[in-house]
C-alpha positions as CSV (number, residue, x, y, z in Angstrom):
1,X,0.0,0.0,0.0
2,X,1.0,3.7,-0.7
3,X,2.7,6.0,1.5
4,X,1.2,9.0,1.5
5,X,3.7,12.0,0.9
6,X,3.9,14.7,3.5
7,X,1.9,17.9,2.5
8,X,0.9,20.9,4.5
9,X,-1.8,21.1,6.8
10,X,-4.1,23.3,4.0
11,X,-3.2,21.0,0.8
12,X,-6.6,19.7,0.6
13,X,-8.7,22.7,1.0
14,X,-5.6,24.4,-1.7
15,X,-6.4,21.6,-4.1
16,X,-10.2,22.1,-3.6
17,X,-10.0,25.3,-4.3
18,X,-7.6,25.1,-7.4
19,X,-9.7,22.6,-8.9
20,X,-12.8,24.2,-8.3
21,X,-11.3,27.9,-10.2
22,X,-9.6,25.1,-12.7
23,X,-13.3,23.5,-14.0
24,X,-14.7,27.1,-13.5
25,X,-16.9,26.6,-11.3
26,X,-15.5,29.3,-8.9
27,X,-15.5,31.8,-12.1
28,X,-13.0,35.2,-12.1
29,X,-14.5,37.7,-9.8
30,X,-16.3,35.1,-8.1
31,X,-16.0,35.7,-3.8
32,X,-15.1,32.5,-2.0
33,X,-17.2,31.7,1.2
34,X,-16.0,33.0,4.5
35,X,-12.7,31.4,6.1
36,X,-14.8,30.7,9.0
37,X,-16.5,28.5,6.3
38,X,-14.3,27.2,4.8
39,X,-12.2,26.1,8.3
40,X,-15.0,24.1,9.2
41,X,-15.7,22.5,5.9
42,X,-12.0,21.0,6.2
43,X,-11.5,20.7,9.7
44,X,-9.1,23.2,9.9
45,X,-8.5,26.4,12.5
46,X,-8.6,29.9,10.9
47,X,-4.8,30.9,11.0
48,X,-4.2,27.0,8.7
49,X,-7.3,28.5,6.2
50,X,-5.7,32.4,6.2
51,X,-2.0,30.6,5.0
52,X,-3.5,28.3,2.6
53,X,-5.5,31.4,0.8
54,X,-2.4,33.5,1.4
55,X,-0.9,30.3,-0.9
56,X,-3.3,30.2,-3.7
57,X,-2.8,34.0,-3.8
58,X,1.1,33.9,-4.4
59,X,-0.1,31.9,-7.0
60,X,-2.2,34.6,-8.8
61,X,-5.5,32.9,-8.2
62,X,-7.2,34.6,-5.5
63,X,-7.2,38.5,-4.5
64,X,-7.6,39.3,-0.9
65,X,-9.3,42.4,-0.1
66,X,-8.9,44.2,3.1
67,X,-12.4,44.2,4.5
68,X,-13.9,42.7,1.6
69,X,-13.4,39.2,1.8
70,X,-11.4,36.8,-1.2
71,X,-12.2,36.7,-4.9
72,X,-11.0,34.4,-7.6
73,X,-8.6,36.0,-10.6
74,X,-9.5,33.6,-12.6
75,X,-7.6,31.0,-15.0
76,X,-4.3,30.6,-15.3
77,X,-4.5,30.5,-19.9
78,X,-2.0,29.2,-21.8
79,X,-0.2,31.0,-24.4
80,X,-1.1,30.4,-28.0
81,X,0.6,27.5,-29.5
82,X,1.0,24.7,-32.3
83,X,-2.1,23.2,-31.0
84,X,-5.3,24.2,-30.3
85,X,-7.8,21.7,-28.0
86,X,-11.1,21.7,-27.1
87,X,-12.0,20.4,-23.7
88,X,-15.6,19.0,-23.4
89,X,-16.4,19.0,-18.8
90,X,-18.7,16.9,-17.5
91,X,-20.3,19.0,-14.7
92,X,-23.6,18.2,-13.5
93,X,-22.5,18.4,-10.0
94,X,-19.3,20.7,-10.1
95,X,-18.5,20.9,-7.0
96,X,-19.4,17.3,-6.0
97,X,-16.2,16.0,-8.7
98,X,-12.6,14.6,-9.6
99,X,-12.9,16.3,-12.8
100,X,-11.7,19.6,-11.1
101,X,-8.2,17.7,-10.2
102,X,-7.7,16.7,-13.4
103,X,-8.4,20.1,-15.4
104,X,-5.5,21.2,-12.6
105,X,-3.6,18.5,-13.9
106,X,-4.6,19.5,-18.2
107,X,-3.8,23.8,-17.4
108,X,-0.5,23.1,-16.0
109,X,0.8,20.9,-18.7
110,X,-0.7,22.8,-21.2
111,X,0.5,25.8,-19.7
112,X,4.3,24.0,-19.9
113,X,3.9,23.4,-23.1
114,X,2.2,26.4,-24.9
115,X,-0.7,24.2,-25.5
116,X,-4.3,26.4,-25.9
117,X,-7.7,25.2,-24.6
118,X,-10.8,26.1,-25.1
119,X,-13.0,24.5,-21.9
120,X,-16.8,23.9,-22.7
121,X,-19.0,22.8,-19.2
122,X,-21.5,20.2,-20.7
123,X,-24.4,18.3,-18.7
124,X,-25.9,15.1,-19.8
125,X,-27.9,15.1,-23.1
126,X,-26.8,18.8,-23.5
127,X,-25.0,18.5,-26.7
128,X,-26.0,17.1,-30.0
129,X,-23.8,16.0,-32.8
130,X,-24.0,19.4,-34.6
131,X,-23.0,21.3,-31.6
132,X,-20.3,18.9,-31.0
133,X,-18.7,19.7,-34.8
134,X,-19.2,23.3,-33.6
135,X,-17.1,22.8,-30.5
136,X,-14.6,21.5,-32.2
137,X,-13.9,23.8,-35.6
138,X,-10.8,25.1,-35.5
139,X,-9.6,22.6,-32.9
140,X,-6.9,20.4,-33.6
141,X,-8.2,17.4,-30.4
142,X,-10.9,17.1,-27.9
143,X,-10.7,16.3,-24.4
144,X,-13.7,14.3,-22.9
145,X,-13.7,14.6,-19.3
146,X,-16.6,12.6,-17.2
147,X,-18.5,9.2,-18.1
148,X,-19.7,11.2,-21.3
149,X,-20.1,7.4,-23.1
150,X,-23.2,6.7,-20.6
151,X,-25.8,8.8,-23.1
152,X,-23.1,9.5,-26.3
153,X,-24.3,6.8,-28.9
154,X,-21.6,7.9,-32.1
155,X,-18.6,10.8,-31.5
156,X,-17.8,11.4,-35.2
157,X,-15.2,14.1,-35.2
158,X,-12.7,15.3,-37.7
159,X,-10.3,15.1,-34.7
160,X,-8.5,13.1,-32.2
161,X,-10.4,12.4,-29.1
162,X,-9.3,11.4,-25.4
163,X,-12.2,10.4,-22.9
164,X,-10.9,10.4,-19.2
165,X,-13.2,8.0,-16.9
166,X,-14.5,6.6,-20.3
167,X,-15.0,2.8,-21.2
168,X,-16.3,3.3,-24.8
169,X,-13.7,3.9,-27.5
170,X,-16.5,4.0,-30.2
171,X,-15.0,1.2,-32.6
172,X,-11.2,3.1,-31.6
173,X,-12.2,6.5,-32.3
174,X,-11.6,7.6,-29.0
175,X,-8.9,6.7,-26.6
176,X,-10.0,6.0,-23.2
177,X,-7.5,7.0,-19.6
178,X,-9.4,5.7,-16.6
179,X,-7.6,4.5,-13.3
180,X,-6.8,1.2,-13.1
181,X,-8.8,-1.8,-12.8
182,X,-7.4,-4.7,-11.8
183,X,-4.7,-3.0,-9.3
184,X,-7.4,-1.6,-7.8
185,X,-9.6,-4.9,-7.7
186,X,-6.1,-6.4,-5.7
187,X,-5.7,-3.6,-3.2
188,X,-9.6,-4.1,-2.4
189,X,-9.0,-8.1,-2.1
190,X,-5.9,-6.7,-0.1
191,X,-8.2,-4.5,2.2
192,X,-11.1,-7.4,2.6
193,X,-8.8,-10.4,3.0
194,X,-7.3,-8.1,6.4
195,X,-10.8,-8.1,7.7
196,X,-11.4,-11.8,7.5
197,X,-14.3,-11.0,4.6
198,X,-15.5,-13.7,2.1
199,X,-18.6,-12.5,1.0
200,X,-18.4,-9.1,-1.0
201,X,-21.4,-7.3,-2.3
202,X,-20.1,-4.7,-5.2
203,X,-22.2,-1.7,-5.4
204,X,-22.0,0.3,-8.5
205,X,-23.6,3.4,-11.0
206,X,-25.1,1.4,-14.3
207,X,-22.8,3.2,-16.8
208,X,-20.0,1.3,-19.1
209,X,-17.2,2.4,-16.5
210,X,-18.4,1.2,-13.7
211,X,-20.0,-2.0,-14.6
212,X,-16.1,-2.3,-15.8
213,X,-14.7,-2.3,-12.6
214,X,-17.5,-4.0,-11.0
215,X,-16.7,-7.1,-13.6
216,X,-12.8,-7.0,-12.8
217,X,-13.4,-6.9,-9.3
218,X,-15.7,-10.3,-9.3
219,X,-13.3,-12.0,-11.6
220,X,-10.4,-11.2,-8.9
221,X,-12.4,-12.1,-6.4
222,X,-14.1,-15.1,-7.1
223,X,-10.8,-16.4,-8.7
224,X,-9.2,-16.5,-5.2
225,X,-12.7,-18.6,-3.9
226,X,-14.2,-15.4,-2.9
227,X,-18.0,-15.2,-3.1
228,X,-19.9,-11.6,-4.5
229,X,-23.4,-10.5,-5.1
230,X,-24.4,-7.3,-7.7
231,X,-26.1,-4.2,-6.8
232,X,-27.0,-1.3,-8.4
233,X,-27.1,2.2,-6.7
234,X,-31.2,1.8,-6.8
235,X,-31.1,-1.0,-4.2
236,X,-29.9,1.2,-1.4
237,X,-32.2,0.8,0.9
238,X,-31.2,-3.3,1.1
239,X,-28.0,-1.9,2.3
240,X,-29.5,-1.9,6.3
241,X,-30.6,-6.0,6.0
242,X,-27.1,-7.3,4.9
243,X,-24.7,-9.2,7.3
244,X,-22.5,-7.0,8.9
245,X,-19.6,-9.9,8.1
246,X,-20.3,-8.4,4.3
247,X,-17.7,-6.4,2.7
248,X,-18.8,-3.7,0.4
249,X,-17.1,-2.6,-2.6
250,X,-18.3,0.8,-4.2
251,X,-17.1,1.2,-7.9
252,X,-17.5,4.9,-7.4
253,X,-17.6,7.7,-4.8
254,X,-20.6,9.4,-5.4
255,X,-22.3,5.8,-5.4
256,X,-20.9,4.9,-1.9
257,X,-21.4,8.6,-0.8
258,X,-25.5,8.4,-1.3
259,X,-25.2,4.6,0.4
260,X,-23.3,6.2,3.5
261,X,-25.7,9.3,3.8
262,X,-28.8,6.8,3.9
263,X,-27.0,4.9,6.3
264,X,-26.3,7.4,8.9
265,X,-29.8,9.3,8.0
266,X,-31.7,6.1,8.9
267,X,-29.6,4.5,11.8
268,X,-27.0,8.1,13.0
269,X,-24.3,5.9,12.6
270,X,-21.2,5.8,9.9
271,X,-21.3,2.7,7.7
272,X,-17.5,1.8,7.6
273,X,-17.7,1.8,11.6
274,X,-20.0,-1.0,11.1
275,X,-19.3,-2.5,7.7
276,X,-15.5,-3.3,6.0
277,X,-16.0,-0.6,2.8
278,X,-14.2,1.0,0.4
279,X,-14.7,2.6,-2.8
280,X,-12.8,4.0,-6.1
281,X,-11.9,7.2,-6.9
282,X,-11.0,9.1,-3.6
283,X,-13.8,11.5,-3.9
284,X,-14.6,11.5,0.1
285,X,-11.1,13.0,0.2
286,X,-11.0,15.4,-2.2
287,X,-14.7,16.9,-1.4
288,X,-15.9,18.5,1.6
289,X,-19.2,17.4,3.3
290,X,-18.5,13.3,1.5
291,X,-19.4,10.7,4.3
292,X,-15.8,9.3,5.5
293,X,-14.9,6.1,2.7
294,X,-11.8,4.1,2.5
295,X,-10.5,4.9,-1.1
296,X,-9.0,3.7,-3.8
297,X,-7.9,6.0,-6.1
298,X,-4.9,7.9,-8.8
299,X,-3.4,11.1,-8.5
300,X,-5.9,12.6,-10.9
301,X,-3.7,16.1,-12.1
302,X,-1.4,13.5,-13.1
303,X,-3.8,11.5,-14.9
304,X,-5.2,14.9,-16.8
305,X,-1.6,15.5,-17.8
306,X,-1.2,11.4,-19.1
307,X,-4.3,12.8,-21.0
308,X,-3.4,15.6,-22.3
309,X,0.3,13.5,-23.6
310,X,-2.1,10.9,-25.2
311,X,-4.5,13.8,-27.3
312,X,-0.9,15.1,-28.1
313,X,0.5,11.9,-29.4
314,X,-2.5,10.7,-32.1
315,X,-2.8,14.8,-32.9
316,X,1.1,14.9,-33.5
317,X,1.0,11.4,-35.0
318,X,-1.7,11.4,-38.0
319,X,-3.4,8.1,-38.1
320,X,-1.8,6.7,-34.8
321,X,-4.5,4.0,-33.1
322,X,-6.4,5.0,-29.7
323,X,-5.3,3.5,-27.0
324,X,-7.1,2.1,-23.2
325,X,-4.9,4.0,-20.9
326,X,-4.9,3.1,-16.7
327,X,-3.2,4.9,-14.3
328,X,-2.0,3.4,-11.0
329,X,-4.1,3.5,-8.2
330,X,-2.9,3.9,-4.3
331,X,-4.5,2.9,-1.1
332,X,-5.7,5.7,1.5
333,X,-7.8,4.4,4.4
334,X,-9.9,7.0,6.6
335,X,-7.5,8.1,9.7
């Protein structure tokens, strides 16, 4: 299992924050909520909060106003450059997301590298085929980011495409970066097999990626004469009948998040105090106000930079194949 690197005391309300301004959903001229606010969203005291703004304002995004309160300067742009991408967001919950990280990850690299984006927020079923063709003119790549391959039927583009958390590549139109599967399916068996569990029911969202994981989990599982059941994120409620001796596997934080809320709602108690559970994709740590969740999970700026390498490659390469991309995964259990 991982080691976690040393950090200061405000990294993960700083890498909120820079996410958040990275995804634009804290827009320039946007005032952040009051440090008394944001100290208790993170657990933090108020001189911690004060140090870690003072740190996101040596790095030109935030403004501090005497008296007025903190307001965001907005996104760092890259210079113009050879290339030219469009960058498609997934955001129907922005502030609820890993995307955030990973557009962190995408404007620093791009930054590096004199790359320019153009970033377009998107919800589900908000863009048809035309508007996609529109995004995209005088693009040279597009950047999916969020499961976009859950309602997308065709993506017929004149132009490379990455999807990050993506399963479909459309018959190897798009390539697809997603963290990966089966190391995380052996730090789970790692984490159950510690806790004397046999019996593992794996929770999950019904979209391509998650059914994915859920899949490569049961194969590892039941391969080492483990037993699992399947439920979808509409059985919930079943959740408070099961055998504490269960282990639950979430394929996704959100998913395990609404499990954990309707457990404590209905019984005031925390769910992994009374069930062995952990779930992919580290959003418990990386969102304030998540129910506390063992995690599984990648560094996910690196994996937007891995992404934007990969648009980079097939736009740099004419005719190069799309490739399935993973990117390791480390353990990081609730303290």
């Amino acid at each position: 299992m991982s080691e976690l690197r040393k950090q200061p005391s405000y990294a993960r309300l700083t890498d909120y924050l820079e996410s958040m301004i990275a995804a634009g959903s804290y827009k320039t001229g946007d005032r952040l909520p009051p440090l008394r606010r944001l100290a208790a969203e993170f657990g933090l005291n108020l001189d911690t909060t004060r140090r870690g703004i003072w740190h996101l304002r040596d790095k030109g995004l935030l403004e501090c106003r005497r008296g007025d309160g903190v307001y965001v300067n907005g996104h760092r742009h890259s210079p113009d450059g050879r290339e030219k991408i469009a960058m498609m967001i997934l955001m129907e919950r922005p502030f609820s997301t890993y995307v955030g990280h990973v557009m962190q990850g995408i404007q620093e690299e791009a930054q590096s590298l004199g790359i320019t984006l153009e970033i377009h927020p998107a919800n589900y079923h908000a863009v048809s085929r035309e508007q996609l063709l529109s995004l995209v003119d005088g693009c040279d790549g597009l950047l999916l980011l969020g499961n976009f391959d859950l309602w997308m039927k065709e993506i017929h583009v004149p132009v490379p495409v990455v999807g990050v958390e993506m399963h479909r590549n459309y018959n190897g139109a798009v390539s697809t970066l997603s963290l990966d599967p089966v190391r995380a399916a052996e730090l789970a068996g790692d984490f159950f097999r510690a806790r004397k569990i046999r019996h593992v029911a794996i929770w999950s969202n019904r979209t391509p990626l998650h059914d994915f994981r859920a899949e490569r989990f049961r194969e590892y599982w039941t391969a080492g004469g483990g037993e699992v059941r399947f439920r979808h994120v509409e059985e919930r409620g079943l959740l408070l009948h099961d055998d504490p001796a269960i282990g639950y596997f979430f394929t996704g934080g959100s998913c395990a998040n609404e499990f954990a809320v309707c457990y404590h709602t209905r019984t005031g108690r925390t769910l992994i105090d009374d069930y062995a559970a952990v779930a992919l994709d580290g959003k418990s740590f990386l969102v304030p106000g998540f129910e506390p969740m063992n995690n599984i999970y990648p560094e996910w700026p690196e994996t937007g930079r891995i992404a934007l390498h990969e648009l980079l490659r097939r736009i740099r390469i004419p005719g190069a194949s799309s490739l399935r991309l993973y990117c390791d995964v480390k353990y990081q259990p609730v303290k």
